[in-house]
C-alpha positions, 0 to 999 in steps of 0.5 A: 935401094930399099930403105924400108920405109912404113907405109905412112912415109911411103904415102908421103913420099908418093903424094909429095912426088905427085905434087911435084909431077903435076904442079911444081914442074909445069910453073918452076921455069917461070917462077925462077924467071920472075922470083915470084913466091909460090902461094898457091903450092904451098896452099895444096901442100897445106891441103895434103896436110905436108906441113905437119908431118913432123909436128906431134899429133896434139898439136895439129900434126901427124907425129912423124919427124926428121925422117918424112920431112926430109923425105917430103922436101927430096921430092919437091925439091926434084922438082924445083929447090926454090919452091921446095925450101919456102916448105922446108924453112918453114919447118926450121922456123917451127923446131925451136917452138918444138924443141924449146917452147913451153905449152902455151906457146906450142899450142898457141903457134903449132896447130896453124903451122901444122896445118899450114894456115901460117908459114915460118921463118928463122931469122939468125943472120945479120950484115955482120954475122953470117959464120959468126953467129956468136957476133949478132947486133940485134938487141932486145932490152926489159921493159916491163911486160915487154921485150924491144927489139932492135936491130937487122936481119938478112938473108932470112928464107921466107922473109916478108911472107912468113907469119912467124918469127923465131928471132936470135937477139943479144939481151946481154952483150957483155955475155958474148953468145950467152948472152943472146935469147930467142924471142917468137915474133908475129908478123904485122908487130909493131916496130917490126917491118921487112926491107930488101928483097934479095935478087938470088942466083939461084932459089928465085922462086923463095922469099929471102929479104931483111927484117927490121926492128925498130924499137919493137915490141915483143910480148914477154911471154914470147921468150923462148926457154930462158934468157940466154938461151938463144945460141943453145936454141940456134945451135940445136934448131940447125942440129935437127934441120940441117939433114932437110938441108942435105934432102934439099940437095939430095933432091937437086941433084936427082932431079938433075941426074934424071934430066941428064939420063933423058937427054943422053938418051935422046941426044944423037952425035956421030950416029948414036945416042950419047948416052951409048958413049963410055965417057957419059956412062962412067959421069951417069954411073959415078953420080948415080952412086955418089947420090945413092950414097947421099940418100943413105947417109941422109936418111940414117941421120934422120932416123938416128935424130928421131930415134931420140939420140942426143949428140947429133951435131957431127952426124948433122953436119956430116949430112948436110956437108955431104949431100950439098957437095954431091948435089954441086958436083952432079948438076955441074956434071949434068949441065956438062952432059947437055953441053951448050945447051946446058948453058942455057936458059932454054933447057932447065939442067942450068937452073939445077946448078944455080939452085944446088950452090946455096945448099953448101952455103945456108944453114952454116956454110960447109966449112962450118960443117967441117969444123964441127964434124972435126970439133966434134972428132978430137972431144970425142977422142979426149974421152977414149 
C-alpha cells in the first residue's frame, strides 16, 4: 500500500533497508548465537545520523517523530529484532528527556543521543514489579544537593552499555504511585553498578541485564519534572514508544513472511513447488493481509501521536497489542511453512519466532494492553 510517506521519511526508510540488506543480515545468525552486543551497527547507524531522527533539529536531531522511528526500526527489525531493539530502546530511553526534561537537561543529554555517540535506556522494572509497576522498591531519599538511590532494576533493554539512565524510583512510598520520581542517572556513577546478564530466548544479540544501586548518588539537578512525577513520566514515555514496539514486530513478522515466500517457491514436494499448493497460498495470503493491516494501524498511530493529539493511550496500545499478536502468529505459520526445517537452527525462520514472543511481553504485556484499551473504552463512554 501507499502510505505517502515525504521524500525524507522515504529516505530514512531506503537507508535503513540498506543497513539492514548489507550489515545486519550477514552477522544476525552469529550474533544470536553468541548474544554478543552489536557495537559496530550502532556506530553506522550513528554515522547514518538514525539516532536522531525523532529528536528536534536544536538538539541535535533532524525533527521528525514517532512516524520515522517506527519506520526506521520496521526495517532493521526485518532484518534482525535483537539488533534492531538495542537502536529502538535507546530511543525509549531518550523520550522522557524529551517529554519531560527542562532545558538545561535536553541540551546537556540529547545532541550526544541524537548523534549517537551515547546510548539510552529505561530502567522501570524490578524482581517485584513487572505488571505492577505502581509496586517498585527502588528509593531515592534528599540529601542535600543529592538524591540516593537504592534498590534493583531488571530486565533493563540496554543494560550495561547504555550511558544514560532514566530510572523510576519511590521518593515517598506512603504515596503509592504518586509518590515515585524519575531521575537521569550517567553510567560510571558512583554507587551505581550492573549485575546479571540476562540469557533470552529470543532477542540475544541485545543487552538485558540488572542495574544495582547502592547508596548512589544522584545530582539533584537530574530530577526529571517534579517530585512524583515519575508514574506520569513512565506512563507517557510508553504512550509515545510503544508503536516502536508494534514496528519492531511489524518488521518480525515481514522479515519472516518474505523468507517463508522464498522457500515455498523454491521447495518442491510431489513434483512442484509448495507455494503452487492452496493450503500454503491461503497461510501467505492470510498473513500478507493481517500485516499489511498491522502496518496501517501502526503507522496511523504514529502520525496521530505526532500530529500532537493528547489522549494516545488506547491508540498506543492498541498498536503495540495488534502488531505484536500478528508478528507471533505469522513466524509461527512461517516456521510451519518450512516444516522440519523451520525447526532448525540451520535455517533462520526459527529465530523470527524466538525474536517475535517478547513484543507481546515488554513494554506492558498484552494483557496490560487490553486493560488499558478497555479502561480507556468505558471512560470514554461516561463522557456520551
Amino acid at each position: 500500500m501507499n502510505y505517502f510517506l515525504t521524500e525524507e521519511q522515504m529516505m530514512i526508510r531506503e537507508l535503513a533497508r540498506q543497513i539492514a540488506n548489507e550489515k545486519i543480515k550477514p552477522i544476525a545468525g552469529e550474533l544470536d548465537k553468541t548474544g554478543e552486543f552489536p557495537y559496530e551497527i550502532m556506530k553506522i547507524l550513528a554515522q547514518s545520523d538514525l539516532f536522531g531522527i525523532f529528536i528536534e533539529e536544536k538538539y541535535g536531531g533532524t525533527g521528525g517523530g514517532v512516524l520515522e522511528l517506527s519506520i526506521a526500526t520496521e526495517e532493521l527489525s526485518k532484518a534482525c529484532g535483537g539488533i534492531a531493539v538495542c537502536y529502538a530502546a535507546s530511543a525509549l530511553g531518550t523520550y522522557p528527556i524529551i517529554l519531560f526534561g527542562n532545558e538545561e537537561q535536553k541540551r546537556r543529554y540529547l545532541p550526544e543521543l541524537a548523534a549517537g555517540k551515547k546510548l539510552a535506556a529505561f530502567a522501570l522494572t524490578e524482581p517485584n514489579a513487572g505488571s505492577d509497576a505502581s509496586a517498585i522498591e527502588t528509593t531515592a531519599r534528599k540529601e542535600g544537593d543529592f538524591y540516593v538511590l537504592n534498590g534493583t532494576k531488571h530486565f533493563i533493554t540496554n543494560g550495561g552499555v547504555a550511558d544514560i539512565y532514566t530510572v523510576i524510583a519511590m521518593t515517598d512510598k506512603s504515596k503509592g504511585s504518586r509518590g515515585a520520581s524519575a531521575f537521569i542517572v550517567e553510567k560510571g556513577t558512583e554507587g551505581f553498578s550492573f549485575g546479571k546478564k540476562e540469557d533470552k530466548m529470543g532477542i540475544r544479540a541485545s543487552a538485558t541485564s540488572e542495574l544495582i544501586f547502592n547508596e548512589c548518588r544522584v545530582p539533584k539537578e537530574n530530577l526529571l519534572g517534579k517530585e512524583g512525577f515519575g508514574f506520569v513520566i513512565a506512563m507517557k514515555t510508553f504512550d509515545k514508544s510503544r508503536p516502536g514496539v508494534a514496528a519492531q514486530a511489524l518488521g518480525i513478522a515481514q522479515g519472516a513472511l518474505d523468507l517463508a515466500i522464498e522457500y515455498a517457491r523454491q521447495r518442491v514436494q510431489f513434483g512442484k513447488p509448495i507455494s503452487s499448493f492452496q493450503g500454503i497460498q491461503f497461510m501467505l495470503a492470510d498473513m500478507a493481509t493481517e500485516i499489511e493491516a498491522a502496518r496501517a494501524l501502526v503507522y496511523s498511530v504514529a502520525r496521530t501521536i505526532d500530529a500532537g493529539e493528547k489522549n494516545i493511550a488506547k491508540i498506543s496500545a492498541m498498536a503495540k497489542l495488534f502488531a505484536s499478536d500478528v508478528a507471533m502468529r505469522v513466524t509461527t505459520n512461517c516456521v510451519q511453512i518450512f516444516g522440519g526445517y523451520g525447526y532448525m537452527r540451520d535455517y533462520p525462520i526459527e529465530k523470527y519466532m524466538r525474536d517475535a514472543k517478547i513484543t507481546q511481553i515488554y513494554e506492558g504485556t498484552n494483557q496490560i494492553q487490553r486493560e488499558i484499551i478497555a479502561t480507556n473504552l468505558i471512560k470514554e463512554s461516561l463522557k456520551n
